[in-house]
C-alpha positions in Angstrom: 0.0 0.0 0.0 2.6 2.9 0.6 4.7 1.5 -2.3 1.8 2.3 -4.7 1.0 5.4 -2.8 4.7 6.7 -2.7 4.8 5.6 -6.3 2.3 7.7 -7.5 3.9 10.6 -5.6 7.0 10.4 -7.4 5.5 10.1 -11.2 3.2 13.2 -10.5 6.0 15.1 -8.4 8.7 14.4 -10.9 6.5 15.2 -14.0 5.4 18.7 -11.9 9.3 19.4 -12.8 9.0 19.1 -16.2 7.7 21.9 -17.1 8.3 27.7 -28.3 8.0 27.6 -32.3 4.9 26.6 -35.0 5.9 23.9 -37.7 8.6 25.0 -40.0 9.3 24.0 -43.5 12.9 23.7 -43.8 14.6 24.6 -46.9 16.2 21.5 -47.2 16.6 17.7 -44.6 18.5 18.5 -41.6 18.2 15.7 -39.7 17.3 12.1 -41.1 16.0 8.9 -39.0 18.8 7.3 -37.3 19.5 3.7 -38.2 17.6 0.9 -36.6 19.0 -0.6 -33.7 20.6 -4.1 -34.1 21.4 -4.6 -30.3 20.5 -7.8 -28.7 20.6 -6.1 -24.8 17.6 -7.3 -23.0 15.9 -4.5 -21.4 12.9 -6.3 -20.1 14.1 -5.3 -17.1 13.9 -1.2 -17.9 11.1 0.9 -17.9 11.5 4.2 -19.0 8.5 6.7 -18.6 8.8 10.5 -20.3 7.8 13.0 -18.0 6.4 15.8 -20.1 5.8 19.4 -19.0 4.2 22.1 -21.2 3.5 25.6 -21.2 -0.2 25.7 -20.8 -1.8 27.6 -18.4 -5.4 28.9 -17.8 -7.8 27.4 -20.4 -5.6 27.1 -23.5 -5.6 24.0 -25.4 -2.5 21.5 -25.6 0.7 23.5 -26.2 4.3 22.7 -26.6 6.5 20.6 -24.2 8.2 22.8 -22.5 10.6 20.0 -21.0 11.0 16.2 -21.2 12.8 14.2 -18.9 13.1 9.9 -19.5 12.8 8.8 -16.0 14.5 5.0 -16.6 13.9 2.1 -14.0 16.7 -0.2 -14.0 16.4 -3.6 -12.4 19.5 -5.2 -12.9 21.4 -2.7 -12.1 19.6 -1.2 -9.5 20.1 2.2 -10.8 17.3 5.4 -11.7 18.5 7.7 -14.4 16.7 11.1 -15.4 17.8 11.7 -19.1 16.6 15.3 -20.2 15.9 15.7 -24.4 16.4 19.6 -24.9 13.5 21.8 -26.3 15.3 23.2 -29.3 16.2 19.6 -31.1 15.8 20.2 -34.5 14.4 16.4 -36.0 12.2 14.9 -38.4 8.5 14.8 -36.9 6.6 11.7 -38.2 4.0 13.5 -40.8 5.1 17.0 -40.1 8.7 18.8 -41.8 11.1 18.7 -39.9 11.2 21.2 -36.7 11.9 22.1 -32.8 11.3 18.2 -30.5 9.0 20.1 -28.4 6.0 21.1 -31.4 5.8 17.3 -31.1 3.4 17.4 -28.1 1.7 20.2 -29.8 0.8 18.4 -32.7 -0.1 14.6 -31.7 0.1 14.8 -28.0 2.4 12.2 -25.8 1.9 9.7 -28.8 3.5 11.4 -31.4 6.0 12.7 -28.6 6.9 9.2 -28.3 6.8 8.3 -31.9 9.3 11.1 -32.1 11.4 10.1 -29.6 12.3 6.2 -30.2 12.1 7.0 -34.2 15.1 9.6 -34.1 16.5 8.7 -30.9 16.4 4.4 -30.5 14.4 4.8 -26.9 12.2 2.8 -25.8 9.2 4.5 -24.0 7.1 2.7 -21.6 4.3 5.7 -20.3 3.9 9.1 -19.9 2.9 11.9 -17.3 2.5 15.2 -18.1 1.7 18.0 -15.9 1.5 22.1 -16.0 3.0 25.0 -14.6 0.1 24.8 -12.0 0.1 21.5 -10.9 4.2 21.5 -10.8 3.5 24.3 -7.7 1.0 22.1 -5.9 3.1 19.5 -6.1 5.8 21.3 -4.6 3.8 22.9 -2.0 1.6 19.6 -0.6 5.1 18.1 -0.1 6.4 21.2 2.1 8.8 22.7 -0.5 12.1 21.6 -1.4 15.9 22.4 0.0 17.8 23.1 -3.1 21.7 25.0 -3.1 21.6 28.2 -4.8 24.2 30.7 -6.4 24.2 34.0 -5.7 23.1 34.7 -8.9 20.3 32.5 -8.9 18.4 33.8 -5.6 19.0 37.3 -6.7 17.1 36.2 -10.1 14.4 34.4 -8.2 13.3 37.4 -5.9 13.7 39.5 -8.7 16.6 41.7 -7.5 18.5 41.7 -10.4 17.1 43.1 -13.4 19.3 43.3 -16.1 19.5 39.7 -17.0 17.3 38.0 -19.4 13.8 37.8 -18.7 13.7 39.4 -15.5 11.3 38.3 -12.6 9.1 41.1 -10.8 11.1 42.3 -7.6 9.9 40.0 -4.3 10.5 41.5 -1.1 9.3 39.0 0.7 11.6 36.5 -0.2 15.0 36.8 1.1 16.6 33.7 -0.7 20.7 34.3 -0.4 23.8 31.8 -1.5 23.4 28.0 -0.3 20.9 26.2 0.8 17.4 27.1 0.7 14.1 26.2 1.1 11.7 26.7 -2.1 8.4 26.8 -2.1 6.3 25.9 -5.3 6.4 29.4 -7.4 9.7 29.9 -6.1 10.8 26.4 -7.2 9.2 26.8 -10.9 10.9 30.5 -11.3 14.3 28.6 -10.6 13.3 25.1 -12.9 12.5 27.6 -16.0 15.6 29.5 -15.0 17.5 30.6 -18.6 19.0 33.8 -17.4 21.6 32.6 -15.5 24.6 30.3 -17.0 24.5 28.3 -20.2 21.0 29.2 -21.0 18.8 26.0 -21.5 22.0 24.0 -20.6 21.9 25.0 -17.4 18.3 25.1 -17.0 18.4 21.8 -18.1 20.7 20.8 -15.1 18.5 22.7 -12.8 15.2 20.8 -13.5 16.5 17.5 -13.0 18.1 19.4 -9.8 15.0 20.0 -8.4 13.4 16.4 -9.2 16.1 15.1 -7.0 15.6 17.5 -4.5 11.8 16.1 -4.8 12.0 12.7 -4.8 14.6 12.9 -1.7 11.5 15.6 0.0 8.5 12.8 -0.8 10.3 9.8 0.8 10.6 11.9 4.3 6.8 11.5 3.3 4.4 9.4 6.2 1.4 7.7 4.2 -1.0 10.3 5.4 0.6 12.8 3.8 1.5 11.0 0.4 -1.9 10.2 0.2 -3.2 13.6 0.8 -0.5 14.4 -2.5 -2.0 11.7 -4.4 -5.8 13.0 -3.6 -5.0 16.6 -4.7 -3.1 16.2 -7.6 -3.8 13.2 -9.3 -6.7 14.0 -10.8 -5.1 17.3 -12.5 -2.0 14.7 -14.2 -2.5 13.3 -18.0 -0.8 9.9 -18.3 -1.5 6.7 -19.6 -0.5 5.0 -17.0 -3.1 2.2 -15.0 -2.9 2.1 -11.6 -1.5 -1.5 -11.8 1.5 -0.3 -13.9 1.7 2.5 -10.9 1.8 0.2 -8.3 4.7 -2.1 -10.0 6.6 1.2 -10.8 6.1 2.0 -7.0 8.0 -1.4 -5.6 10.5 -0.8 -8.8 11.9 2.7 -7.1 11.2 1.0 -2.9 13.5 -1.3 -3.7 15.8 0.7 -6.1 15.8 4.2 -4.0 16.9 7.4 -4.8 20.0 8.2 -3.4 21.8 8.0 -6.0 20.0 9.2 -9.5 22.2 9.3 -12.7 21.4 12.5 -14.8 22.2 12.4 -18.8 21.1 15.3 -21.4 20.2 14.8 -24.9 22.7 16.1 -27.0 25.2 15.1 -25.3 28.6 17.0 -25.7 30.1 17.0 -29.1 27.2 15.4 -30.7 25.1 19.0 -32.1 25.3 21.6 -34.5 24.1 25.0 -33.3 22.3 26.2 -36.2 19.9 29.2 -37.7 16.9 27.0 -39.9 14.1 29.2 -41.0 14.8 32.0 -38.6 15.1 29.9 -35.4 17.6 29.1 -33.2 17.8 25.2 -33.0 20.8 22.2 -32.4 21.1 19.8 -35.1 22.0 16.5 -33.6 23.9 13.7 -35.2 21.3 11.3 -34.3 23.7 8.3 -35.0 25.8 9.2 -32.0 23.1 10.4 -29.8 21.7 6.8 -30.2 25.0 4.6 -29.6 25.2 7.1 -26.3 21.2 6.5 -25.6 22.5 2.8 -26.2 25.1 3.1 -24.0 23.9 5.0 -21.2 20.3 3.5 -20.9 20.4 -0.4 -22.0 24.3 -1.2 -21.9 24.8 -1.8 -25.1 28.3 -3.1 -25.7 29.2 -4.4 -21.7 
């Protein structure tokens, strides 16, 4: 009973975390499908489900994803990995040109997403949850907030106190978040997830999200059953996922007897494997999906141990 319970937790909290660009017609192919895998790995013992998080809000329709984590489930090795799949991939979309990964969810929802996903990229996907901006600070919040290690630079960005960086926040008074540990609340915790303006740009924002997922996960297993279950009451009916509750459960004693001490995080490209490139006036990274797939390979199923 708390396995399932605590399992649900997790899926909704880490999708919370998840959290730009119509079709294009490129001038010419960019990007081409990868070659089929040949690998004989068994991986019935992996489960990978794609936390999605897009930019809706209010009552607009299905919008972009505005980040997409692979949570993987490993078994045999007793390992959980978080692999995030930046927003500005520039691939081929299964009955659309060729554009950014996240006008994926946009167009076909978490199906095409996947489609999109194992066609370019070899992965296997098991589920999906996806949440929005909303839910992600309700998450937060019904678990008591989260202590996350901050620059400087990042608290002064959260409360708004410095505005000549990129996409400032309004100025919070309030808040008195300063270098090293603190403790975030929901809004605060989503400011510092979407967080562009300070480092790398969505590099580093990329590092942050699956920062705060840890921080999360490590929050909801200090968690009694009363107060999972309270989580699971509030928020579960706001998730999308096509997930059972039977798959739940198993992916609950999956992570018991797993934990999450110790979560492996991987981004998507990975270093030296991307083009930066101007197609049709936007900004994208042009992956070479041949590498980006032996490392998938690699990383995920073990693919040459």
């Amino acid at each position: 009973m708390r396995s399932s319970i605590l399992k649900n937790g997790l899926i909704c909290l880490g999708a919370g975390l998840l959290l730009e660009s119509p079709a294009v017609t490129a001038s010419a192919v960019y990007t081409v499908k990868a070659q089929e895998n040949d690998s004989t790995v068994d991986t019935s013992n992996i489960k990978s489900i794609l936390l999605i998080g897009q930019d809706k809000q209010g009552d607009q329709t299905r919008q972009r994803s505005d980040s997409m984590i692979l949570a993987t489930l490993d078994k045999d090795q007793g390992t959980i990995s978080l692999t995030s799949f930046m927003r500005d991939l520039y691939v081929a979309i299964p009955g659309y040109s060729s554009t950014r990964i996240n006008a994926a969810y946009a167009y076909g929802g978490m199906e095409l997403l996947d489609e999109t996903l194992e066609e370019n990229f070899g992965v296997q996907i098991d589920g999906n949850v996806e949440v929005d901006f909303e839910v992600f600070k309700v998450l937060v919040d019904k678990v008591g907030g989260i202590d996350l290690e901050l620059t400087q630079a990042e608290a002064d960005y959260i409360c708004g106190r410095d505005q000549s960086v990129l996409y400032p926040q309004p100025l919070r008074t309030d808040w008195d978040l300063q270098e090293g540990v603190n403790h975030l609340d929901g809004e605060q915790a989503l400011i510092h997830a979407r967080n562009r303006s300070i480092g790398n740009s969505d590099y580093r924002r990329t590092e942050r999200q699956q920062d705060v997922l840890k921080a999360a996960f490590a929050k909801i297993k200090d968690l009694n059953v009363l107060e999972i279950g309270g989580l699971i009451k509030d928020v579960l009916p706001l998730v999308t996922t096509d997930l059972s509750l039977w798959d739940m459960t198993g992916y609950a004693m999956d992570v018991m007897s797993i934990g999450t001490d110790e979560i492996q995080s991987y981004r998507i490209p990975e270093d030296g494997s991307y083009t930066p490139q101007t197609i049709d006036g936007m900004q994208v990274l042009v992956p070479d999906l041949e590498q980006n797939r032996e490392y998938l390979q690699q990383i995920l199923y073990h693919a040459g141990e």
